[in-house]
N, C-alpha and C positions, 0 to 999 in steps of 0.2 A: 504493500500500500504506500501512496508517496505519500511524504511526510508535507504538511502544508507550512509556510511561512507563517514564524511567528506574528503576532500583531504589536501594531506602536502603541504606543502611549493611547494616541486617538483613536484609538479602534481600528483603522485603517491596514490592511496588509504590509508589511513592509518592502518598501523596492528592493530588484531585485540592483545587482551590478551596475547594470546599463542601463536602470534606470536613470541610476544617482549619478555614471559618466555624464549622459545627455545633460539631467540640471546642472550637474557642475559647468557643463562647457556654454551651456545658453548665460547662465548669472556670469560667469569670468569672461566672455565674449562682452557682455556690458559692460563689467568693472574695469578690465584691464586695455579691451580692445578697444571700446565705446563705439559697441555693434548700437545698431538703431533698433529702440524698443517698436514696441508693436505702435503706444500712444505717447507722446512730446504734451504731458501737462503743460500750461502758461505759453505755450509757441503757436497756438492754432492760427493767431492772427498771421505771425509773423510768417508762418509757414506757406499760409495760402496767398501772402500777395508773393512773395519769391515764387513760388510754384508758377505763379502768372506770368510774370515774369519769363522764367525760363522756359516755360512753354511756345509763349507767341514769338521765342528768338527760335525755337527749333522748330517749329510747325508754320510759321507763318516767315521766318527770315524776317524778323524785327528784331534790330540791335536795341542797344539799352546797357548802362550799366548802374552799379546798387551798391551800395558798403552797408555792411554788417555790424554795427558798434555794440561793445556790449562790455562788460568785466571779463574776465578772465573764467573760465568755468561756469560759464550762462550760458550756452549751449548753442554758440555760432555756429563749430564744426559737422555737431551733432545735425542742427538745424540743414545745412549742406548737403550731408548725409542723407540721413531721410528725403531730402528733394531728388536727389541721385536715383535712390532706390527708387521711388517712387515713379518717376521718370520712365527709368529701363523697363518697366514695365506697360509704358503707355507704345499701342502701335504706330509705330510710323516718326518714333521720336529716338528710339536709341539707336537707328543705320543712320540716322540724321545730325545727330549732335554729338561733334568730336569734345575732350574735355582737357583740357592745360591744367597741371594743378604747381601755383610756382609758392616758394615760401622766401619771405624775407630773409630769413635765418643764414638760407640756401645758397640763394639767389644773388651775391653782395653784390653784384654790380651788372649793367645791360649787358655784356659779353655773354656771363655765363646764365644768364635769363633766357637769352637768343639761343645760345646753343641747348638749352631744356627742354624750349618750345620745339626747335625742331628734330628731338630725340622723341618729343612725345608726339607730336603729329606725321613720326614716322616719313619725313623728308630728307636724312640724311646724303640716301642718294641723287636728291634730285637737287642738292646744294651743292655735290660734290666739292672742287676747286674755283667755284666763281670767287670772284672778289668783289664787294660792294663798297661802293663809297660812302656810302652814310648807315646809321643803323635804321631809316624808313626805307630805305633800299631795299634791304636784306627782309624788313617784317614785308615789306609791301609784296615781294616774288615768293615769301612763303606762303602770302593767300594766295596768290593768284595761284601758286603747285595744287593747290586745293579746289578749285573748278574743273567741274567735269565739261567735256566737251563743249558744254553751252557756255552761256554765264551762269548758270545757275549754280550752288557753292552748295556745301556741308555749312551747317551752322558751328559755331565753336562758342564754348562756354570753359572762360578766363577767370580760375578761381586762387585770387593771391592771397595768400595768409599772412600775415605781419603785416599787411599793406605800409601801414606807417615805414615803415623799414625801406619802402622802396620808394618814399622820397628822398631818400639823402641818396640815391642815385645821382649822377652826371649828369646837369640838366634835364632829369625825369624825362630824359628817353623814350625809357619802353612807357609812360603810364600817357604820356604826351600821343605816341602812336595808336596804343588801347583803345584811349577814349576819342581819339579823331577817326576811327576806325568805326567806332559805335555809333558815331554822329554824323555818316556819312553814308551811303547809298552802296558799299561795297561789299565787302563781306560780311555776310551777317555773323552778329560777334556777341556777346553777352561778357560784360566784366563784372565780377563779384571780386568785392573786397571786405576779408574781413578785422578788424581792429580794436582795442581797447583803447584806442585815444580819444575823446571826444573830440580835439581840436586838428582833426587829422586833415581835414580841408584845409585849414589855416596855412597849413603846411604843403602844398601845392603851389606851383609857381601860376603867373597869374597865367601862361597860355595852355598849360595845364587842366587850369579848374574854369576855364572859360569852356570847356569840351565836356566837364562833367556834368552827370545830368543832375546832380546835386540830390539824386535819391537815395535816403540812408533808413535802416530801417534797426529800429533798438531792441536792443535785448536784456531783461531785467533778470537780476538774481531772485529767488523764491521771498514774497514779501512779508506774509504771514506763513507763520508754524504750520498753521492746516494746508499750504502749498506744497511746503517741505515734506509735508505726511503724504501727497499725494504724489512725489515725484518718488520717494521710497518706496511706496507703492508700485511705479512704474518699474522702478530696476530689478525689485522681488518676483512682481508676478511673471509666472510662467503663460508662454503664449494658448490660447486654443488648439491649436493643430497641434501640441504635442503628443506623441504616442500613445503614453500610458494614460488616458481621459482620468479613470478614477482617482489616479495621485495628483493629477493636475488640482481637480476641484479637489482634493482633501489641504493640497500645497494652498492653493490662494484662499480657500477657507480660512487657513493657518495664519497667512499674513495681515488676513483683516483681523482676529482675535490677536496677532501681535503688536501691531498699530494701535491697539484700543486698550493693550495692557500700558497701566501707571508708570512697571518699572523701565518698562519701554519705551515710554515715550519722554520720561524722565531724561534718558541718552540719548535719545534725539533731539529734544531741546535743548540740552548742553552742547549738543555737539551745532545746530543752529544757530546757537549764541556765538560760540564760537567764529563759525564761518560758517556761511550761506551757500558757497560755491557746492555742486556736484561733485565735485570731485573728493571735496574732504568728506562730501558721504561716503564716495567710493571705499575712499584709504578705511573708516569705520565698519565698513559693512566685507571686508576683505578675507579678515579670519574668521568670522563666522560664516560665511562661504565656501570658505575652504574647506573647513569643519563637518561639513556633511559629509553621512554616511552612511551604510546600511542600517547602523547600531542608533545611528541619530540623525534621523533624517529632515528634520524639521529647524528652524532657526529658532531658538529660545533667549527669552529676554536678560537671562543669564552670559548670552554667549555674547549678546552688545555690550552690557555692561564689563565684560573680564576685555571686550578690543577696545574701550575706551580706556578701561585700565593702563592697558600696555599701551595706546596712541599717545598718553600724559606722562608715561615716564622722562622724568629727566635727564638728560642724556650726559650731559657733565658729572650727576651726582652718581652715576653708573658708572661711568670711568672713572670717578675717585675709588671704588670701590676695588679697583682692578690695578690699581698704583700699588707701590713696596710701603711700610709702616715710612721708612726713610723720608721716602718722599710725600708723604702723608703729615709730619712732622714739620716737612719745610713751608705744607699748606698753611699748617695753622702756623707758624713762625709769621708766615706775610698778616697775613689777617690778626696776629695780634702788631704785628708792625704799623697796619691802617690806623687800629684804634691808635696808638701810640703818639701815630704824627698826624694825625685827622687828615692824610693826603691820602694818595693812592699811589705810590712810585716809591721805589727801591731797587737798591742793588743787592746782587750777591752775598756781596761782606756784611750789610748789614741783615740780610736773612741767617745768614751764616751763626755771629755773634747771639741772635735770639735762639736760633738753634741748641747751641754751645751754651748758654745760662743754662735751660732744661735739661739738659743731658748730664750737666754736671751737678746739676740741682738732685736729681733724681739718679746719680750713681750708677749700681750693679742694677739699679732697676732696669733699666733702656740703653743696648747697647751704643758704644760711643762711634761714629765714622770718620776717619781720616780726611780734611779738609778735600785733597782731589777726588776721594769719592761721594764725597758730598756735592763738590760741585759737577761731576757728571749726574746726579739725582737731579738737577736743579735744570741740567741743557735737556735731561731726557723730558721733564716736566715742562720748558719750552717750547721742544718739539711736539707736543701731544697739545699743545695749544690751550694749557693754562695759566702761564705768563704768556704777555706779551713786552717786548722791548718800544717804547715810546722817545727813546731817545734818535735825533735825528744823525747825525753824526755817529752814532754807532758801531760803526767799521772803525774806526780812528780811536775808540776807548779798548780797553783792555774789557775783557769780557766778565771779572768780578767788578767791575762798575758800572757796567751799561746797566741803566734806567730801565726799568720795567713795571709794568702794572699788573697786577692780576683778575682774571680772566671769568671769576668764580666765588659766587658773595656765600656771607656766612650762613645762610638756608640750606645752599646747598651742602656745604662745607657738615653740617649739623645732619641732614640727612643721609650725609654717606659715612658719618661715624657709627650712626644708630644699623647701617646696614653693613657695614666692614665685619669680612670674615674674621672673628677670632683677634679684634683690634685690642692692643693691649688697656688694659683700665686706667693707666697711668698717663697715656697719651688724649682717652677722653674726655680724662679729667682737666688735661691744660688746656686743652679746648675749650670748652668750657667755663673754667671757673678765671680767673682776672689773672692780668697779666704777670708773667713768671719776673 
């Protein structure tokens, strides 16, 4: 007789393997890859005038161009996406519409912009060895490679990312050509630009923005909490069409009674307060993701709060933890140094000397170090980026006097004694209690 799958917590059978691969790879296709969910909460508007947009440029040969403004992580790209998708799927628009996708980051200057475009529209051979005199030259014979026997053209959709970035071009060039391109009777052309600058026109030279069509369209971070519930929403739920139906509806059953759990939503609105963006959902909602399993198949409001745990770890007071007592010593040495001279700056010799009182204060208790091995405690401690040197002339001092600050206040300092393996009681105590 076969033996049947135990049942979860909810009642529900538990998936099998490939169940759990499928959801693991649909949820990390969102989080990591930022595949396009099914539904774009708060972008409807934005989404349908783009759509229009890039439609009547492929289906009708109407140019036009559009910037994208928005914050960081408000969901320009995403937005892009979903039009793309959506797109390929319309008839008679994806053997129509070629696509350029250039990045400021990339892209630093019209050369290597030009030779992008025509890696991606596939003209390398038909550029061969000519030589052009100007850079409207060279865009002007890459549309024209692009006409079939008639006049009639492939439409092209021009999606720049950093846009901003590709003002400080060379007399704006390529964005000069773009948009005279768009504004004329030639090849039909669609330019999207996306940016976080608001003042990103400003920044266009003036024959430039005399060719734009001055259309931008905004994008807002989640405004209230109940937005941010409903975009969590979006990244959680599992699509319709997926395989296993049953687990599906038992899955998004699951995430509405999770959204409407206290301690749940408790870490969501911390993490909202926090930052608004997508993305630091992303980073929160990662290990618990991960986390799924045959044995635990379901997201629990446990498993948000133990990733917001580890997202707040302090990463300084970690590394104190993983330093020698020695140099632990020299920590608090500087920090009773601060209090001392109510500055922030010191050298070696005089870390050194505070050192040297407690050591000699406290005997056979806390072994003594030989000045040179102290001061390589002190450059390893540099290196790891807990001092820094603030002196400007610094090459030219001897290195037990270069000026330094440190990098690491006494919160921290206090919460990697309390967590130091096996830290001697002697050392917490100078810590601690007034100056030696």
């Amino acid at each position: 007789m076969k033996k049947s799958k135990p049942q979860s917590k909810r009642g529900v059978r538990n998936p099998d393997p490939q169940t759990i691969c499928e959801v693991q790879s649909v949820l990390r296709g969102r989080i990591f890859h930022a595949d396009v969910p099914p539904k774009m909460h708060g972008l409807e508007e934005q989404k349908r005038e783009l759509l229009d947009l890039v439609q009547r440029c492929a289906q009708y040969g109407e140019s036009n161009s559009v910037l994208l403004i928005g914050p960081r992580g408000s969901g320009k790209s995403l937005l892009v996406k979903k039009i793309l998708e959506e797109l390929s799927k319309t008839k008679g628009v994806k053997q129509n519409l070629l696509e350029v996708h250039l990045n400021g980051l990339v892209q630093t200057d019209d050369r290597s912009a030009l030779l992008e475009i025509t890696r991606q529209l596939q003209l390398e051979n038909t550029v061969g060895d000519k030589v052009f005199g100007s850079f409207a030259e060279n865009f002007a014979f890459l549309l024209d490679s692009l006409k079939s026997g008639g006049e009639e053209s492939q439409s092209i959709l021009f999606i720049l990312v950093e846009f901003d970035l590709f003002t400080n071009h060379k007399n704006q060039s390529l964005l000069y050509n773009l948009f005279d391109v768009s504004q004329s009777a030639q090849t039909p052309i669609c330019v999207i630009g996306l940016t976080c600058r608001l003042d990103v026109v400003e920044l266009l030279e003036k024959r430039v923005k005399s060719r734009f069509s001055h259309r931008q369209i905004h994008l807002f971070m989640s405004e209230t909490f109940e937005d941010y519930l409903q975009v969590t929403r979006t990244v959680l739920a599992l699509p319709s069409n997926f395989k296993d139906r049953q687990f599906v509806q038992a899955w998004n059953s699951h995430i509405e009674e999770l959204l409407d759990n206290e301690e749940a939503k408790a870490v969501l609105m911390r993490q909202f307060n926090i930052a608004k963006d997508v993305r630091n959902l992303h980073r929160l909602l990662t290990v618990p993701v991960c986390s799924i399993s045959e044995d635990h198949p379901f997201i629990e409001p446990k498993d948000l709060m133990d990733a917001q745990t580890k997202l707040g770890i302090d990463c300084k007071a970690a590394m104190l933890c993983g330093i020698s007592v020695l140099e632990l010593c020299l920590i608090i040495a500087m920090k009773h140094l601060i209090t001392l001279s109510e500055g922030d700056s010191f050298n070696f010799e005089m870390v050194y000397q505070e050192y040297q009182k407690f050591a000699q204060k406290k005997g056979f208790a806390i072994q003594s170090f030989e000045k040179p091995v102290v001061l390589k405690a002190f450059e390893h401690l540099t290196a790891l980026e807990f001092v820094k040197s603030i002196d400007s002339i610094a090459k030219n001092t001897p290195k037990e006097y270069r000026l330094v600050t440190l990098l690491v206040d006494p919160t921290q300092i206090n919460d990697a004694l309390q967590r130091y393996p096996d830290c001697p009681t002697e050392v917490k105590q100078w810590a601690t209690s007034a100056i030696v």
